[in-house]
C-alpha positions as CSV (number, residue, x, y, z in Angstrom):
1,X,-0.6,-11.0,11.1
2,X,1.9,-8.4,12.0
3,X,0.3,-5.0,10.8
4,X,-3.5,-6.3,11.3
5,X,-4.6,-2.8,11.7
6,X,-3.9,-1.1,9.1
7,X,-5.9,-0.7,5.4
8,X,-4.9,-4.0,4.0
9,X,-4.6,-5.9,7.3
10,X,-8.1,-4.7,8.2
11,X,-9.7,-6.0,4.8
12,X,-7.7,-9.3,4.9
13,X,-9.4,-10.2,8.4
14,X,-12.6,-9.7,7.7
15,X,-12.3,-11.5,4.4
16,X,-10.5,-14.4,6.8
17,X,-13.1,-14.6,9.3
18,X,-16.3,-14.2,6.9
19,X,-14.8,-17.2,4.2
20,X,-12.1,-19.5,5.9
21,X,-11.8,-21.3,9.0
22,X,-8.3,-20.1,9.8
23,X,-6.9,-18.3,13.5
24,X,-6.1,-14.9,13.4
25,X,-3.2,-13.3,15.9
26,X,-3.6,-10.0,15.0
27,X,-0.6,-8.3,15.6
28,X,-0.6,-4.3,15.5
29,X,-0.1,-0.9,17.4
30,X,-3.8,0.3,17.5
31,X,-6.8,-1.9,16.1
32,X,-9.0,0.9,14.9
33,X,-9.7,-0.4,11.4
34,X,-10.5,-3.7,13.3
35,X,-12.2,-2.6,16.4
36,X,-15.4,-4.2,15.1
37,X,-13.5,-7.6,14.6
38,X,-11.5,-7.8,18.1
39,X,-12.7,-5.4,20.9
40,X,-14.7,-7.3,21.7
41,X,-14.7,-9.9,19.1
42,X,-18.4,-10.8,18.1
43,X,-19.7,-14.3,19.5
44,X,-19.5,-16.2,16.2
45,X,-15.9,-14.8,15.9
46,X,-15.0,-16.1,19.6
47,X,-11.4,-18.0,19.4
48,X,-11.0,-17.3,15.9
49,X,-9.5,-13.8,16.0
50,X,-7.3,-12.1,19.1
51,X,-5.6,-8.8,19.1
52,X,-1.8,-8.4,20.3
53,X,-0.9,-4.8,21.1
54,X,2.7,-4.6,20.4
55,X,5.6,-3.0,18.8
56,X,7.7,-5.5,16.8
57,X,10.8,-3.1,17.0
58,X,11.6,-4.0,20.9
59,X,9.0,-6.4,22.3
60,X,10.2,-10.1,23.5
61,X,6.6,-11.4,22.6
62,X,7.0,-11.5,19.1
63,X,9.4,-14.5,18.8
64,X,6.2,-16.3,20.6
65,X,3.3,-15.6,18.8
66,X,5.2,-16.3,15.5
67,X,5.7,-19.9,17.3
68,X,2.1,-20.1,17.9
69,X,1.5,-19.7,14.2
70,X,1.7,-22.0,11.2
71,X,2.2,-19.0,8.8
72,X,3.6,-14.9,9.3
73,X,2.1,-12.2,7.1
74,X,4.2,-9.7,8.1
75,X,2.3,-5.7,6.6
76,X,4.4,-3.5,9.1
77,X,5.6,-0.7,7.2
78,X,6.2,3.4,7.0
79,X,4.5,3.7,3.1
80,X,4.2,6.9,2.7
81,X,5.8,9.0,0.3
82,X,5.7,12.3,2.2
83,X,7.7,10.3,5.1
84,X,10.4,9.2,2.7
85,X,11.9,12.7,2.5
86,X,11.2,13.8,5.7
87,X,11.9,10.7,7.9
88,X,13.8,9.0,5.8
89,X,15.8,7.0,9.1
90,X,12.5,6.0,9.9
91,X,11.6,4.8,7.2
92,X,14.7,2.8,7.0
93,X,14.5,1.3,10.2
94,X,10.8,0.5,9.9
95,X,11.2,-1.2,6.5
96,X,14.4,-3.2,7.1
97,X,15.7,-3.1,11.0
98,X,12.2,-3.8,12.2
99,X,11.8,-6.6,10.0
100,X,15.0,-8.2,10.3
101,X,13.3,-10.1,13.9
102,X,10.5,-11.2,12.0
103,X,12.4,-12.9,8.7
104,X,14.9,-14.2,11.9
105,X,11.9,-15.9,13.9
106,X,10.6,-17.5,10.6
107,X,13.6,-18.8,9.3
108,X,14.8,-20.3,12.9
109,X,11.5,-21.7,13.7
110,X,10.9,-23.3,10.0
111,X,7.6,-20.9,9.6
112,X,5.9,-19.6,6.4
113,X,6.4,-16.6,5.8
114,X,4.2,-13.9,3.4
115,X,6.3,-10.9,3.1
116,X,4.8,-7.5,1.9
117,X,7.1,-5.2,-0.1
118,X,6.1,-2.8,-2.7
119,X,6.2,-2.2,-6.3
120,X,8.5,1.0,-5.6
121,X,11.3,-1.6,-5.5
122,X,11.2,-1.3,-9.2
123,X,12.9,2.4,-9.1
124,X,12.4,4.1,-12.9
125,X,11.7,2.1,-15.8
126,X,14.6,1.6,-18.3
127,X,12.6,3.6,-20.6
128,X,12.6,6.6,-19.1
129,X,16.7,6.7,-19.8
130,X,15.4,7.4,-23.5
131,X,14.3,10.4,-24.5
132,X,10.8,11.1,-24.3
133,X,9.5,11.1,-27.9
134,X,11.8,8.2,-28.3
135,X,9.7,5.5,-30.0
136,X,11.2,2.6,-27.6
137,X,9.6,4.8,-24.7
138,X,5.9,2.8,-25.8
139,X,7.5,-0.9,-26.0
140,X,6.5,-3.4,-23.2
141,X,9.7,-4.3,-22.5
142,X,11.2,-1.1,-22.0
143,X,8.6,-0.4,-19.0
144,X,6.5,-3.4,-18.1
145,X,7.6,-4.6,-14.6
146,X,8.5,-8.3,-14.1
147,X,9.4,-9.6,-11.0
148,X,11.9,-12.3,-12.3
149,X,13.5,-10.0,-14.6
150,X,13.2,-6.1,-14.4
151,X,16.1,-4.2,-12.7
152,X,15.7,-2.2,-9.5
153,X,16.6,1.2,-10.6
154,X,16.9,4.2,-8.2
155,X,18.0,7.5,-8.5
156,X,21.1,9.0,-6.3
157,X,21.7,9.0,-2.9
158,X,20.6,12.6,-2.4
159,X,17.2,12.0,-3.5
160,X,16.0,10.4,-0.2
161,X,12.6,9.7,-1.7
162,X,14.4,6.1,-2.3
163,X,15.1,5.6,1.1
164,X,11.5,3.1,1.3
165,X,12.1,1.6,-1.9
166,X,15.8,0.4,-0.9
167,X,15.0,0.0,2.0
168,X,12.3,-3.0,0.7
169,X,15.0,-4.3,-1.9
170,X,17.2,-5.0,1.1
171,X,14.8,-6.9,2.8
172,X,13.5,-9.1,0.2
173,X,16.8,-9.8,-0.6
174,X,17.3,-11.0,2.9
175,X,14.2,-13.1,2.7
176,X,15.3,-14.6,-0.6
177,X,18.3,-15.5,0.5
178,X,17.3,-17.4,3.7
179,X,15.0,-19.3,1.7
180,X,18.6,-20.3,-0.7
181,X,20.7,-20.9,2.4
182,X,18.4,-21.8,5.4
183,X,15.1,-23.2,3.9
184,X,12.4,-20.6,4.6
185,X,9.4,-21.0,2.9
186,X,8.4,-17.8,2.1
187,X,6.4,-15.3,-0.4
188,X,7.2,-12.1,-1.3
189,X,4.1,-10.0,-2.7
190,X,4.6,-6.6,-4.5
191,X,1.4,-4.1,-4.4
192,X,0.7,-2.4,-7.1
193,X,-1.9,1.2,-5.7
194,X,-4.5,-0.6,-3.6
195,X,-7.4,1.3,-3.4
196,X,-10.8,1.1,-1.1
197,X,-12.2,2.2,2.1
198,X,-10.3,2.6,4.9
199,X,-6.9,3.5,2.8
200,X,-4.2,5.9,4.8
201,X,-6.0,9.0,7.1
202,X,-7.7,12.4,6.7
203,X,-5.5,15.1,7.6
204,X,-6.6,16.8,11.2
205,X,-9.7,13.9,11.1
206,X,-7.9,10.7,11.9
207,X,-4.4,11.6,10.8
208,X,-2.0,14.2,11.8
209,X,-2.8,17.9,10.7
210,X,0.1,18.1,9.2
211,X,0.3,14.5,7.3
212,X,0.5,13.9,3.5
213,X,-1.3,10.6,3.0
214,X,-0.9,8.8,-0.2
215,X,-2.1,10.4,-3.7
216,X,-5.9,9.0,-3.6
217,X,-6.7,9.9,0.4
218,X,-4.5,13.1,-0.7
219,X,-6.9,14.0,-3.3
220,X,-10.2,12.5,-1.0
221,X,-9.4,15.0,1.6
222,X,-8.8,18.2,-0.8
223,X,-12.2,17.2,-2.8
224,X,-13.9,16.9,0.9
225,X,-12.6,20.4,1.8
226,X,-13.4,21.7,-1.4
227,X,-9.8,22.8,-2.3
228,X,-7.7,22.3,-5.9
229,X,-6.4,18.9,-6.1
230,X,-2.4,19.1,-6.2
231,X,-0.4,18.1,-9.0
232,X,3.2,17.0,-8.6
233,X,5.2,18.3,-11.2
234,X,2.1,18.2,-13.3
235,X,0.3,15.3,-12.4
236,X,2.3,13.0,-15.5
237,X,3.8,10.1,-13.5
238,X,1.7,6.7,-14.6
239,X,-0.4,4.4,-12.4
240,X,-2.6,1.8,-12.1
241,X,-4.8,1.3,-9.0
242,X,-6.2,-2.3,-7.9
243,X,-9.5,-2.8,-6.0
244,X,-8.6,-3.8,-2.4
245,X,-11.1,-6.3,-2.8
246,X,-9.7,-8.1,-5.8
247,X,-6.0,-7.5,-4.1
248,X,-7.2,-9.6,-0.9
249,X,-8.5,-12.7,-3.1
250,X,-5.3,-12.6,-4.3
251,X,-3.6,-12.6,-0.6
252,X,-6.3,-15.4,-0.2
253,X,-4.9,-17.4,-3.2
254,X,-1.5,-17.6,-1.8
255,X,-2.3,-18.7,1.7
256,X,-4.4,-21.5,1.0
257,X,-2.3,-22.7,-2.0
258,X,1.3,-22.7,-0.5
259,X,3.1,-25.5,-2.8
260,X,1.6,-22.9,-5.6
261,X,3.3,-19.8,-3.9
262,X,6.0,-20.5,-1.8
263,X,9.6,-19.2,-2.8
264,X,8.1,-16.5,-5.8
265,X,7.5,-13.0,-5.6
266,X,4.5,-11.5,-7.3
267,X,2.9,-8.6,-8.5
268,X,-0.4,-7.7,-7.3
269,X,-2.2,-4.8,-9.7
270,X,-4.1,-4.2,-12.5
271,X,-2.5,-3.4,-15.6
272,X,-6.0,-2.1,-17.1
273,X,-6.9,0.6,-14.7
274,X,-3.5,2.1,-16.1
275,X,-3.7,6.8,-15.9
276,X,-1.5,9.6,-15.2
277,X,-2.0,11.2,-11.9
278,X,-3.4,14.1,-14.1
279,X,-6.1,11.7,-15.2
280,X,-7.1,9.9,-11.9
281,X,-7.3,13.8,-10.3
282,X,-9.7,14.6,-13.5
283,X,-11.9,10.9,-12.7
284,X,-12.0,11.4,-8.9
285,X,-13.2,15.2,-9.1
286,X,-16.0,13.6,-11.8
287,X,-16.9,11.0,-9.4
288,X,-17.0,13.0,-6.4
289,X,-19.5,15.2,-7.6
290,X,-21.7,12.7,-8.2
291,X,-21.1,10.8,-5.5
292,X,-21.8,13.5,-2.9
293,X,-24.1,16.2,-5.0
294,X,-21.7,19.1,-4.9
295,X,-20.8,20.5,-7.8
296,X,-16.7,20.3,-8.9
297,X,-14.7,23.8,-8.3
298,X,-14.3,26.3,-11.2
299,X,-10.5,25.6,-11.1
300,X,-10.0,21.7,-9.7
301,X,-6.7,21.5,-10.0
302,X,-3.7,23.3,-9.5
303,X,0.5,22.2,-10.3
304,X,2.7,22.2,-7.4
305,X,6.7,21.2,-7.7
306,X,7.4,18.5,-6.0
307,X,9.9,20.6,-3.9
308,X,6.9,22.4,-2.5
309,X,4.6,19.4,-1.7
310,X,7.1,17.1,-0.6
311,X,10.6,19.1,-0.1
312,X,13.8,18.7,-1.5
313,X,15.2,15.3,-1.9
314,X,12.2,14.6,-3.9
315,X,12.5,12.0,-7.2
316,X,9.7,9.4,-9.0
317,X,9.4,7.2,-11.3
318,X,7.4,7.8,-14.2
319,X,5.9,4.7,-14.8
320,X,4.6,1.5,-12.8
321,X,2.9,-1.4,-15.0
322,X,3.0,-4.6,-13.4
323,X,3.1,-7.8,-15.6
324,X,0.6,-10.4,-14.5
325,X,1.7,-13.8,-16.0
326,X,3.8,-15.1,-12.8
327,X,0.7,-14.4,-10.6
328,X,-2.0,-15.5,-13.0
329,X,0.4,-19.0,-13.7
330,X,0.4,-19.9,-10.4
331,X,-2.7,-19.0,-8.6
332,X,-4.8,-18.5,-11.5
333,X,-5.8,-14.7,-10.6
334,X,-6.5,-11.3,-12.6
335,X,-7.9,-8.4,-11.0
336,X,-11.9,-7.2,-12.0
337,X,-12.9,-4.4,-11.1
338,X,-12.8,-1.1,-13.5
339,X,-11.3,2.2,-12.1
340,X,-14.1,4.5,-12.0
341,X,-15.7,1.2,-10.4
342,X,-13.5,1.6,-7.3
343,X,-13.2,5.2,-7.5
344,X,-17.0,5.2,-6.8
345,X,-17.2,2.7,-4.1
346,X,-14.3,4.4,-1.9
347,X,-15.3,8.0,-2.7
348,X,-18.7,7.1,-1.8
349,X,-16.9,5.4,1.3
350,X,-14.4,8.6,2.2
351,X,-17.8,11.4,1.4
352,X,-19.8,9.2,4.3
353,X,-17.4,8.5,6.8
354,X,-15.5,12.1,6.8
355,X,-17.4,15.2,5.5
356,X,-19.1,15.6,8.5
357,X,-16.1,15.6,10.2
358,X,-14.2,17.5,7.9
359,X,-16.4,20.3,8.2
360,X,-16.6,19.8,11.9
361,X,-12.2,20.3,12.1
362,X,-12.9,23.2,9.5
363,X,-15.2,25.3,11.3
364,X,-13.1,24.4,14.5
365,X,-10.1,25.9,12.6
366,X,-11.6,29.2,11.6
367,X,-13.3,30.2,14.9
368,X,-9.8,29.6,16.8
369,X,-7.7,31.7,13.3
């Protein structure tokens, strides 16, 4: 498991270890978010679950622990939107030269292969071509994503926000090519906004000071500061947001039923738990309060351009609905768990593992200004 570390790499162990009897090589730069899996790994865990510190972009032990394995879920990735614009040849290389060697060792060595791209591979929706009181603008097929069918539309060359999402395109078309030409058995799985603890950093906690984490860890660590949640361009882009949780049974699904989910792509979300950013600002600030007992600020929210918060170069798509029926055909799964549900249990998560510290960094800040 190339990526082990990270948010979903860290939830797909444990869920590994706790309900199957599978061997985990877990493959990853740091093993924080696993730490209490691997270092050292507990005694009813012993030979079930080993950490590999390595960097897939230059080390020679990769092609040999993909050897050692029956399957490769590869989870390596730059995924954050800030990075994009500002490190967009990172982001390139990370998304698509670094996994070149992994697709490579794979395909030569006739091993499974479960491939994690993103739903940003869909670009804009074709409906947002139309005008926006345009009554086409509210049919499903003008803006429900299907992985078999919906094109991959992206804005200019200049807007270097793409530079992830083509990045991902490339690569999956790679991977579904081998699978034409050379035989790979592979799956390709598209996230939809998984949410839950653990998810991306805290800014100056355990993430760089200056770091933009993803929209719900971006809006955790403003409510734990106590400052206006920001709102791109207004907050109107649509979402949905998937439990982690429910996401993982899905990951699950496809290991353990492989005739089932070998050579398709799917989309893992939750079409239900569907709000603009506007909304989701509005729930979290709700929940927080509750969750942690202060009450919300006078003025929550404030509208930034998206030239401020993220620079220029900056573009989005304005929806992101995935369609559920390839996923639900073959591995039988729907998501469960209501938004405020989630929001609750990873607010509750964030308000317990980082206000403490969060006020810690703070007071550090203002006795050193």
């Amino acid at each position: 498991m190339i990526g082990a570390g990270g948010f979903i790499g860290s939830h797909l162990c444990e869920k590994l270890m706790a309900e199957t009897n599978h061997v985990v090589l877990a493959v990853d730069v740091y093993c924080d978010k696993i730490r209490h899996l691997v270092d050292p790994a507990p005694p009813h865990l012993a030979g079930r679950i080993s950490f590999h510190r390595l960097n897939i972009k230059n080390d020679s032990r990769l092609e040999g622990l993909i050897k050692m394995a029956d399957l490769t879920i590869n989870l390596a990735a730059i995924c954050t939107p800030a990075d994009y614009n500002t490190r967009p040849l990172d982001t390139i290389y990370s998304n698509f030269i670094d996994a070149l060697p992994v697709v490579k060792y794979c395909s030569e060595n006739a091993k499974r292969l479960i491939h994690f791209s993103t739903c940003e591979v869909y670009g804009k929706t074709i409906g947002s071509f139309l005008p926006k009181d345009h009554p086409l603008r509210k049919e499903p097929e003008f803006y429900v994503l299907k992985e078999d069918e919906s094109p991959c539309i992206f804005g200019p060359i200049v807007k270097q926000r793409w530079s992830y999402a083509c990045a991902k395109q490339l690569i999956e078309r790679l991977i579904f090519a081998e699978g034409a030409e050379n035989g790979l058995e592979f799956t390709i799985v598209r996230p939809f906004n998984w949410i839950g603890p653990r998810m991306d950093f805290i800014p100056g906690v355990d993430g760089p000071s200056e770091g933009v984490p993803r929209v719900l860890a971006c809006f955790s660590n403003n409510l734990l500061r106590r400052e206006p949640l920001k709102l791109v361009d207004g907050g109107q882009s649509q979402r949905t947001f998937v439990y982690i949780k429910d996401a993982i049974e899905a990951v699950v699904l496809m290991i353990e039923n492989p005739a089932r989910a070998n050579g398709h792509i799917f989309n893992v979300g939750n079409p239900n738990n569907e709000v603009t950013v506007r909304e989701l600002a509005q729930m979290m600030t709700e929940v927080y309060a509750n969750v942690s007992g202060e009450a919300p600020l006078d003025e929550p929210m404030v509208d930034v351009s998206s030239s401020q918060f993220y620079g220029e170069g900056y573009d989005d798509s304005d929806k992101r609905i995935p369609d559920m029926t390839i996923i639900n055909n073959q591995l039988g799964w729907n998501p469960k768990t209501p938004l405020k549900d989630l929001l609750e249990t990873t607010l509750t998560y964030q308000h317990k593992t980082y206000k403490e510290a969060v006020k810690r960094q703070m007071s550090q800040a203002s006795a050193s200004s």
